[in-house]
SELUMSE-23512 format. One line per field, with one value per residue (C-alpha): residue number from 1; residue in three letters; chain; x, y, z. Coordinates in nm, 2 decimals, padded with zeros to 4 digits, always signed. Example, Ala and Ser with C-alpha at 12.3 -4.5 7.8 and 13.67 -1.06 7.14 Angstrom:
nufi: 1; 2 .
fiba: ALA; SER .
mivex: A; A .
c1: +01.23; +01.37 .
c2: -00.45; -00.11 .
c3: +00.78; +00.71 .
This chain:
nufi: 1; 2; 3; 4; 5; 6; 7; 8; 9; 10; 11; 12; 13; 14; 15; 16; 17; 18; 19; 20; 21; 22; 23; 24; 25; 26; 27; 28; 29; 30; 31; 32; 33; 34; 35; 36; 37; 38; 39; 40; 41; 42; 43; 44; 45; 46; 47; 48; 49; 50; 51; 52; 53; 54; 55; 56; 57; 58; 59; 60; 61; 62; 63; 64; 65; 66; 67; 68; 69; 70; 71; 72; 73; 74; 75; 76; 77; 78; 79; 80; 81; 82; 83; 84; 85; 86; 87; 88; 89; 90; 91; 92; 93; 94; 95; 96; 97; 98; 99; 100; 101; 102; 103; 104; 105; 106; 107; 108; 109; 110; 111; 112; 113; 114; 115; 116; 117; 118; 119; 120; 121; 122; 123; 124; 125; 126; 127; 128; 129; 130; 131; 132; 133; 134; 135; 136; 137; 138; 139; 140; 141; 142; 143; 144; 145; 146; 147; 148; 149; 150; 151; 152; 153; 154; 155; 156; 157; 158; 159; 160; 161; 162; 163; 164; 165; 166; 167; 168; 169; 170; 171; 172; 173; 174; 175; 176; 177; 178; 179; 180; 181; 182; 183; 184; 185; 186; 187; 188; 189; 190; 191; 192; 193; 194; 195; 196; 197; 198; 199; 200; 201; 202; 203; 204; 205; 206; 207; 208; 209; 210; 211; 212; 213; 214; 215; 216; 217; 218; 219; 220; 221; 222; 223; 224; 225; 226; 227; 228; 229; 230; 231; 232; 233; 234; 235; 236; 237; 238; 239; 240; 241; 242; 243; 244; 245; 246; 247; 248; 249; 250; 251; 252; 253; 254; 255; 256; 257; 258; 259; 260; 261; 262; 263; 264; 265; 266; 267; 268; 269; 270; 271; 272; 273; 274; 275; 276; 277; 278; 279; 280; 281; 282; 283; 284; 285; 286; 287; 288; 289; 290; 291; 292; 293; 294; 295; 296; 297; 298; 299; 300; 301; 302; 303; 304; 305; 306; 307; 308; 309; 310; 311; 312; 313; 314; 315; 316; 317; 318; 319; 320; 321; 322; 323; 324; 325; 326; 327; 328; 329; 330; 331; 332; 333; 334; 335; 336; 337; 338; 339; 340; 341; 342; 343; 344; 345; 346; 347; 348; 349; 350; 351; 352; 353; 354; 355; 356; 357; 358; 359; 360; 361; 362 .
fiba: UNK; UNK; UNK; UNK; UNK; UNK; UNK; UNK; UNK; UNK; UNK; UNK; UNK; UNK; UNK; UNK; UNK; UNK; UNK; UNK; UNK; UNK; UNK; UNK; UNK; UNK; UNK; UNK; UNK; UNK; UNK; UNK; UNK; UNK; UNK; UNK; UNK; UNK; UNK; UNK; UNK; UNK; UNK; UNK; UNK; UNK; UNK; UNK; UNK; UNK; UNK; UNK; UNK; UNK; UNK; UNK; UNK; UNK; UNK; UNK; UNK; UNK; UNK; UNK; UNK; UNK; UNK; UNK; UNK; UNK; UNK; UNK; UNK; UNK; UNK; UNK; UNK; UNK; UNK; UNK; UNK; UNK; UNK; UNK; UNK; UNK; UNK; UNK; UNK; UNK; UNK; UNK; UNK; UNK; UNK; UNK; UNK; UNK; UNK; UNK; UNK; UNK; UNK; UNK; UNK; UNK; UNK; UNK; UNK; UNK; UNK; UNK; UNK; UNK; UNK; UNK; UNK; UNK; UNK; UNK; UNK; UNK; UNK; UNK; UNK; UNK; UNK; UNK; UNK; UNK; UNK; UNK; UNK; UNK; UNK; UNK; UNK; UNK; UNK; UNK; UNK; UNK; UNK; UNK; UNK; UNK; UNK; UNK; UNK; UNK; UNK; UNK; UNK; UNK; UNK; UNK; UNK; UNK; UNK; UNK; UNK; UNK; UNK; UNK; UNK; UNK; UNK; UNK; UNK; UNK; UNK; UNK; UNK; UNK; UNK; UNK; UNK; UNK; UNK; UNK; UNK; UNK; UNK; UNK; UNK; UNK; UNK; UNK; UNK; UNK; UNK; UNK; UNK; UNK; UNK; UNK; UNK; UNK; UNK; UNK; UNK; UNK; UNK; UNK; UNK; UNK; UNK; UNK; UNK; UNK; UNK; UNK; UNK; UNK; UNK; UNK; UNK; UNK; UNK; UNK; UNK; UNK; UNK; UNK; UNK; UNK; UNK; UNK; UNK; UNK; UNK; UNK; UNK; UNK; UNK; UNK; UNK; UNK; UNK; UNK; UNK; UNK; UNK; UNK; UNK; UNK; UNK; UNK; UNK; UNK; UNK; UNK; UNK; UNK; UNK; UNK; UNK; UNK; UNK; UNK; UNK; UNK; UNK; UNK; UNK; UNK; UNK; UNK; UNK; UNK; UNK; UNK; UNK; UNK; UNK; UNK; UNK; UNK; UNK; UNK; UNK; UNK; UNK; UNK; UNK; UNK; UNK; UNK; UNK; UNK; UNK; UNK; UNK; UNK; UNK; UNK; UNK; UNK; UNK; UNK; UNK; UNK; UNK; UNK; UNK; UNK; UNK; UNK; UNK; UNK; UNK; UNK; UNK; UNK; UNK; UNK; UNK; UNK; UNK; UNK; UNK; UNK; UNK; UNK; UNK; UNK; UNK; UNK; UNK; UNK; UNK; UNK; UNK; UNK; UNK; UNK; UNK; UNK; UNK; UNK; UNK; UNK; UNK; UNK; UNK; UNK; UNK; UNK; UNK; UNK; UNK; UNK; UNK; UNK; UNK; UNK; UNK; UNK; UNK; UNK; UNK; UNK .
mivex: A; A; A; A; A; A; A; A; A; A; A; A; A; A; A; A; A; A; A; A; A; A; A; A; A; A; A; A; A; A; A; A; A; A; A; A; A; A; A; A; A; A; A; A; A; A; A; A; A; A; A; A; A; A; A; A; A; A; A; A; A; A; A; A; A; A; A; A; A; A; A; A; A; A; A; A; A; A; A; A; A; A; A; A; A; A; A; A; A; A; A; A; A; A; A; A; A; A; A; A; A; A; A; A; A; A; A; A; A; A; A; A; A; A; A; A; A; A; A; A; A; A; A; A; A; A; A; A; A; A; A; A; A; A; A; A; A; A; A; A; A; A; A; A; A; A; A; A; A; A; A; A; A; A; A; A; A; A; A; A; A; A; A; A; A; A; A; A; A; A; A; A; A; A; A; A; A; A; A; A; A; A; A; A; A; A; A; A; A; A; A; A; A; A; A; A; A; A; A; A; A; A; A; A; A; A; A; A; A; A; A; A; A; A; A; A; A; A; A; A; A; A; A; A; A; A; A; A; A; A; A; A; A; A; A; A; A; A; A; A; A; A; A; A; A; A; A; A; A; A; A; A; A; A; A; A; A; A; A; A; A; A; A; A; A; A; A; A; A; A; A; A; A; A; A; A; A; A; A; A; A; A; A; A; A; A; A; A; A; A; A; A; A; A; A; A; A; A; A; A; A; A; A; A; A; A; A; A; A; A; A; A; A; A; A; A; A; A; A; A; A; A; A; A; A; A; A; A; A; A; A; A; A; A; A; A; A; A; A; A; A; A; A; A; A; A; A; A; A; A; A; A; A; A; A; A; A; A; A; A; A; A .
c1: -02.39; -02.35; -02.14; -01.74; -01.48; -01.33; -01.64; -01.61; -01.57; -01.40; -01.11; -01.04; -01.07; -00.80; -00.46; -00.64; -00.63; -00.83; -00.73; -00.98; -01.38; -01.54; -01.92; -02.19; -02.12; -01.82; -01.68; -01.33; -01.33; -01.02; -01.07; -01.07; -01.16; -01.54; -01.53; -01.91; -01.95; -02.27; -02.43; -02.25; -01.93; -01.58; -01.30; -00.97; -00.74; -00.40; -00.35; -00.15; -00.22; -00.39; -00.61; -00.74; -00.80; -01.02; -01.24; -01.35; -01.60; -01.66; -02.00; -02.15; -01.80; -01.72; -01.38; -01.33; -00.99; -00.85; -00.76; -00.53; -00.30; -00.25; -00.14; -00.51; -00.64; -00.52; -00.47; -00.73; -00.70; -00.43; -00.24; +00.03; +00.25; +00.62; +00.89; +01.12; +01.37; +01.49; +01.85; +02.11; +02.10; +01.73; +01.52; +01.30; +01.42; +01.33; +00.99; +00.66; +00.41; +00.17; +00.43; +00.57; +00.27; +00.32; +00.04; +00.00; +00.45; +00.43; +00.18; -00.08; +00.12; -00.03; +00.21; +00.04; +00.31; +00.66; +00.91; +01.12; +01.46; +01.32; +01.00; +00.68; +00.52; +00.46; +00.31; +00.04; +00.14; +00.12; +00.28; +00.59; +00.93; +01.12; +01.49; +01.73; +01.70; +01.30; +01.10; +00.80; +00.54; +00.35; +00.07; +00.02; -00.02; +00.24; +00.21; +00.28; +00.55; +00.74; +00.78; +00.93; +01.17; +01.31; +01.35; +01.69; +01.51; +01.37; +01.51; +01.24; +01.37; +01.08; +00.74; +00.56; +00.68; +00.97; +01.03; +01.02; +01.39; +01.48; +01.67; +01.82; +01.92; +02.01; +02.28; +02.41; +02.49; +02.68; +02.86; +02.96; +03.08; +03.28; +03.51; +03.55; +03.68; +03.91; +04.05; +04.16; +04.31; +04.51; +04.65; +04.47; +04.33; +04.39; +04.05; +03.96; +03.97; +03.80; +03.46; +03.42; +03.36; +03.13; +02.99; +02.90; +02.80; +02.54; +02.42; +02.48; +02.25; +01.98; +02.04; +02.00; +01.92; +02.15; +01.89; +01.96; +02.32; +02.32; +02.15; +02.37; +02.64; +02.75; +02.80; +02.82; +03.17; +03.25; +03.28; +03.41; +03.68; +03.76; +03.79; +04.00; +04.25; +04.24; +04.34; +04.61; +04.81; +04.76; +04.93; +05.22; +05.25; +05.27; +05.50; +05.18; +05.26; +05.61; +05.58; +05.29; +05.50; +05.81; +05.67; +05.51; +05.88; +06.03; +05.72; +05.78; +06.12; +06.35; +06.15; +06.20; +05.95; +05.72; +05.66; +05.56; +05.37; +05.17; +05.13; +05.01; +04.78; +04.61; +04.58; +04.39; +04.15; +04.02; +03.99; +03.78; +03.54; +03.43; +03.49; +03.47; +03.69; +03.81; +03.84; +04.03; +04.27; +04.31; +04.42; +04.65; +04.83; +05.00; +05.16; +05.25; +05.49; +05.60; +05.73; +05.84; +06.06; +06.20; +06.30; +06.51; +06.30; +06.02; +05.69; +05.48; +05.44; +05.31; +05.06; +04.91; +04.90; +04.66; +04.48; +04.40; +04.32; +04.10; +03.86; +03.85; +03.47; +03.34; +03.35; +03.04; +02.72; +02.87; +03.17; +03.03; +02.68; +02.60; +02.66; +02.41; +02.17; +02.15; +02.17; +01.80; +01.62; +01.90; +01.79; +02.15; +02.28; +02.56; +02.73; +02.71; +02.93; +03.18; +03.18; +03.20; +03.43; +03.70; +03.80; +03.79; +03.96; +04.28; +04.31; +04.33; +04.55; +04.79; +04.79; +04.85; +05.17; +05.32; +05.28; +05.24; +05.63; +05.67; +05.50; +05.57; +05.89; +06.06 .
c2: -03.12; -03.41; -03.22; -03.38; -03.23; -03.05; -02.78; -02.79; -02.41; -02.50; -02.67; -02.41; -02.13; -02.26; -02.44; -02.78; -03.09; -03.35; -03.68; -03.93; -03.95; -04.12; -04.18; -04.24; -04.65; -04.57; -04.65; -04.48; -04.33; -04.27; -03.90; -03.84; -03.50; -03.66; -03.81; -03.69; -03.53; -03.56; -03.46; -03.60; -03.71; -03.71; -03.54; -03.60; -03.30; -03.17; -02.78; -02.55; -02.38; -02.02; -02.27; -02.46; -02.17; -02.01; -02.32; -02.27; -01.96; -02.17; -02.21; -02.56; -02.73; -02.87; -02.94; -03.24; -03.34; -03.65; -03.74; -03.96; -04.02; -04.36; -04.48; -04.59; -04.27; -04.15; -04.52; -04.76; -05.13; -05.16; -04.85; -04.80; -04.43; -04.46; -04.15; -04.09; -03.87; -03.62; -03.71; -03.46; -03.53; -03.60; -03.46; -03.36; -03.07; -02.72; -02.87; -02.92; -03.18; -03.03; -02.97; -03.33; -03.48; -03.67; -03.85; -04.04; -04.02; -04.25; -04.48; -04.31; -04.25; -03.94; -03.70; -03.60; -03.43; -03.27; -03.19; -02.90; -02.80; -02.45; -02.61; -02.50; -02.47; -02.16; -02.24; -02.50; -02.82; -02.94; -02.58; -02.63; -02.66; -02.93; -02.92; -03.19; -03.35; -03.27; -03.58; -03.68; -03.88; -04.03; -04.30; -04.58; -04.93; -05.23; -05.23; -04.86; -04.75; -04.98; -04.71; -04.52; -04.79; -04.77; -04.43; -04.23; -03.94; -04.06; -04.32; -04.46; -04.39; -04.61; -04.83; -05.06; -05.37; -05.46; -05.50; -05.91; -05.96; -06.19; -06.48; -06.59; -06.25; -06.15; -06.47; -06.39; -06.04; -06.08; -06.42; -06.18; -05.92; -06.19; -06.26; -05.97; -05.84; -06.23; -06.14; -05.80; -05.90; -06.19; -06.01; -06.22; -05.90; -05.53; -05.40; -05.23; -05.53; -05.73; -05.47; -05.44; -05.87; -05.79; -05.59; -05.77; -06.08; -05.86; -05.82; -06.17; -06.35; -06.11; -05.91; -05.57; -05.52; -05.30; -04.98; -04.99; -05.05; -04.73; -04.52; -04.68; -04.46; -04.18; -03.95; -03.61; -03.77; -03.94; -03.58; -03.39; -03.66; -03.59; -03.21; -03.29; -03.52; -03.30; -03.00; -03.20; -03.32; -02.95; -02.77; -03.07; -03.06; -02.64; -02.66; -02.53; -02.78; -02.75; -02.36; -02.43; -02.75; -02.49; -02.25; -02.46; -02.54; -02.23; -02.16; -02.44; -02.64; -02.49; -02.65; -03.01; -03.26; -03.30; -02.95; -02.96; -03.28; -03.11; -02.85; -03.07; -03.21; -02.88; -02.79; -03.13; -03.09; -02.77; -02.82; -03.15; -02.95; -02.77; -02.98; -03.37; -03.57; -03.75; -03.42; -03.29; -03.58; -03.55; -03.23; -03.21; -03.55; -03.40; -03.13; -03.32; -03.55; -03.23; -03.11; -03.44; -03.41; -03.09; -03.18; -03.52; -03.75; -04.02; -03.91; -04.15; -03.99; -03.69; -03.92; -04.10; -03.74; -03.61; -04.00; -03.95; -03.55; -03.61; -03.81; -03.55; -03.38; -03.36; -02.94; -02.89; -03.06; -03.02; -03.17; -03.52; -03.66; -03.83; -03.54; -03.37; -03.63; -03.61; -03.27; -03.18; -03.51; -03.46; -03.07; -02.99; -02.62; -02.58; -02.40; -02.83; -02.94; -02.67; -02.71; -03.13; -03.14; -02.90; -03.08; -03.39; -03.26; -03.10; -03.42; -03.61; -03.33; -03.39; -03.76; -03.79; -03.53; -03.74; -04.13; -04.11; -04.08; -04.35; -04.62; -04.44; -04.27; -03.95 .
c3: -02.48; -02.71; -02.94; -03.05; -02.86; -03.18; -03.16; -02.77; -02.65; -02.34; -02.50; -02.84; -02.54; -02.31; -02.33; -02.24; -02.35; -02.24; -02.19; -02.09; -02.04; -01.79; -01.88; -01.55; -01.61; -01.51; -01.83; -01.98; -02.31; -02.53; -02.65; -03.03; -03.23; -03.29; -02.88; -02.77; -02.43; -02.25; -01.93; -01.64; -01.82; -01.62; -01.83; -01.71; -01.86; -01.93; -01.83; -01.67; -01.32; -01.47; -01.68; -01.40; -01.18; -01.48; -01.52; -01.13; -01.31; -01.60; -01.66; -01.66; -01.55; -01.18; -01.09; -00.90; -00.72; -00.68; -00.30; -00.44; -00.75; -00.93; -01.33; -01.38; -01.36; -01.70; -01.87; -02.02; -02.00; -02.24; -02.15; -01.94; -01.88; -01.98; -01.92; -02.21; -02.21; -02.56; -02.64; -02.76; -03.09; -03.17; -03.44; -03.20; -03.06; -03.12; -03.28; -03.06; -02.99; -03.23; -03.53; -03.48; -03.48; -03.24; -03.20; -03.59; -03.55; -03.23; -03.35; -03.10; -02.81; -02.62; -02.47; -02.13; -01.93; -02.02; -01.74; -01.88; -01.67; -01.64; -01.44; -01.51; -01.91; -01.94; -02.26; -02.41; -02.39; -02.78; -02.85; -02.62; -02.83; -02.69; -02.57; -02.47; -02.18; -02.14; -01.99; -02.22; -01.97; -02.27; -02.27; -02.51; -02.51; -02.52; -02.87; -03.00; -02.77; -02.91; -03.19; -02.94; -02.85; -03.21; -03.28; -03.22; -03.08; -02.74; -02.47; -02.28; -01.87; -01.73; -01.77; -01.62; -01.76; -01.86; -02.26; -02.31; -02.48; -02.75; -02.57; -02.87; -02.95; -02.65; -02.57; -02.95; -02.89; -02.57; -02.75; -03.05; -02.76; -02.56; -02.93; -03.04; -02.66; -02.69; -03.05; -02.95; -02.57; -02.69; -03.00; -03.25; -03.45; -03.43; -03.22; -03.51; -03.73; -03.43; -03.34; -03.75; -03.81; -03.49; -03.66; -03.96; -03.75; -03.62; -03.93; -04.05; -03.75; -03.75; -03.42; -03.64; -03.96; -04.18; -04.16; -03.77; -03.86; -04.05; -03.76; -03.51; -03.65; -03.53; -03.85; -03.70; -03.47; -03.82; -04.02; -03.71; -03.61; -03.99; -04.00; -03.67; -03.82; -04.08; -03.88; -03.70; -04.02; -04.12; -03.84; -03.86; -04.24; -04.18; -03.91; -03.65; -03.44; -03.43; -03.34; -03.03; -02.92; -02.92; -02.76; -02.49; -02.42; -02.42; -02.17; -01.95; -02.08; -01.82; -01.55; -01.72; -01.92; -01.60; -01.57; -01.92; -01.91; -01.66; -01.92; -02.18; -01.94; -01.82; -02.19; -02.26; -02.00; -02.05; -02.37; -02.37; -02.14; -02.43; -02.75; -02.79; -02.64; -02.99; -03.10; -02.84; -02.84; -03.24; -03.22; -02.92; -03.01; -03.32; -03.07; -02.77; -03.02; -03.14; -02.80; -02.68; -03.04; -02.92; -02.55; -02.71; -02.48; -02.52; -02.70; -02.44; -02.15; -02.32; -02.55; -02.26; -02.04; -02.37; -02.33; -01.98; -02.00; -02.27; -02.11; -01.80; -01.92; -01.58; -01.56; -01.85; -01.90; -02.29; -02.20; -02.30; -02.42; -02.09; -01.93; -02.12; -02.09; -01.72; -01.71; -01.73; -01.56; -01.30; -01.23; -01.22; -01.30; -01.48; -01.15; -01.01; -01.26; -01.20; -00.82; -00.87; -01.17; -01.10; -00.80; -00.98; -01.30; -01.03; -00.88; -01.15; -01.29; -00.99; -01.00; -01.38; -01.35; -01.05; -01.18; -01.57; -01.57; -01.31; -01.55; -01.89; -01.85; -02.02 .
């Protein structure tokens, strides 16, 4: 007794990780490597089933059950527990608690649960690779999660207190929103020209600084969108598009554009199910005006059936990031999107063939 955690038998032995101590006064402890432990200390802990059930023999340790659960019972004073879920692309994943960090990362936020899709950790907690879509339960105070709040790699799901916003900010932001939505609906500026000055005038009045203007971009859909467009003027320039719109025509042409329109549309959606949407829509676009050149009628229809196809990702959790993100917190299989999304996907399938040439037509 009286000896620092760190040289602690108990917790080099087994894959636990205490969390709180609770000395006779009734007093809680934050636990460091150096924390002391002495006779009649309560240690609140971190472990996994097998652990638990091998500290019943454990010499000189009583386990003691709680009747009944509540936040204070792993926070201090100051601390609260938040839920933060990994996003698809953070630099978190494939790396653990322990290889991260996480702790001196996070401005000492404790991770004290992770809900993995597969269930239960098999493995230590601090040694546990983490994936996309895992749910962090971590514990800090007001203060340090907000380095959680402004990193890319986590999104905090919940706390308990909501984040005091910036007033000014916040009425700046949606005034910057409102005219940049007014030039582009009233044909004062190209959208493009429009979300840009937004942009800037985020910038400009402080909302974001230009390092969070950086990381707000998207630089992966940036180079991929480019190897896309790429790939499109290639097959055009190469006569690739010409040769899959004409043979998409010779496949279906005899039973008119609808038939192929429907065609087009299929195509689309299938293919946005397993590649990005923009991506999708880049490279099908380039062949639909091909085939719409070959069959002597309008290229529109066939451009707003690849619009419409292309947002269709409801059939994969890959099909688009939100699908992903929901994928893991939601417990869904991948079976669930099949059996909701296919449906959806024919429908919309069936709608888009019968009215895009009503409003758009051949």
């Amino acid at each position: 007794m009286d000896e620092p955690i760190s040289k602690q038998k108990l917790f080099n032995q087994y894959p636990i990780k205490p969390l709180q101590i609770i000395r006779d006064d009734q007093r809680k402890i934050r636990v460091y490597p150096n924390s002391p432990i002495i006779k009649g200390d309560i240690i609140r802990v971190s472990s996994d089933k097998e652990s638990l059930e091998k500290l019943k023999s454990y010499q000189g340790i009583k386990l003691k059950a709680e009747l009944v659960w509540d936040e204070t019972l792993v926070t201090g004073n100051e601390e609260r527990l938040y839920e933060a879920v990994v996003t698809p692309s953070s630099f978190l994943i494939k790396k653990s608690i322990k290889e991260l960090n996480f702790k001196e990362l996070f401005n000492q936020v404790l991770v004290i649960g992770i809900r993995h899709r597969s269930g239960m950790l098999k493995t230590q907690l601090t040694k546990t690779s983490l994936a996309a879509g895992d749910i962090l339960l971590l514990r800090g105070t007001e203060e340090s999660i907000q380095s959680v709040h402004e990193t890319e790699g986590l999104l905090i799901l919940s706390e308990t207190k909501s984040k005091v916003l910036n007033k000014t900010k916040t009425a700046l932001t949606l005034l910057i929103m409102a005219t940049v939505l007014a030039l582009a609906i009233f044909h004062i500026f190209p959208i493009v020209v429009a979300a840009v000055a937004g942009a800037v005038a985020m910038i400009v009045f402080g909302i974001i600084n230009t390092e969070q203007a950086y990381k707000a971009i998207d630089w992966k859909v940036i180079l991929m969108l480019a190897g896309i467009l790429s790939m499109g003027t290639a097959l055009e320039k190469t006569g690739g598009s010409a040769l899959l719109g004409q043979s998409i025509v010779h496949l279906l042409g005899d039973f008119g554009p609808r038939a192929v329109l429907c065609g087009i549309f299929g195509l689309t959606f299938m293919l946005t199910n397993v590649m990005s949407n923009n991506a999708t829509a880049a490279l099908i676009a380039p062949i639909a005006i091909s085939i719409s050149t070959n069959l002597g009628v309008d290229s529109r229809p066939f451009l707003m059936a690849v619009t419409f196809a292309a947002s269709l990702s409801f059939m994969t959790p890959m099909g688009y990031q939100t699908n992903t993100m929901i994928y893991s917190p939601g417990n869904y299989m991948f079976k669930d999107y099949l059996i909701v999304g296919t449906p959806l996907n024919l429908l919309f399938w069936v709608i888009g063939t019968l009215l895009i040439p009503v409003f758009f037509p051949f």
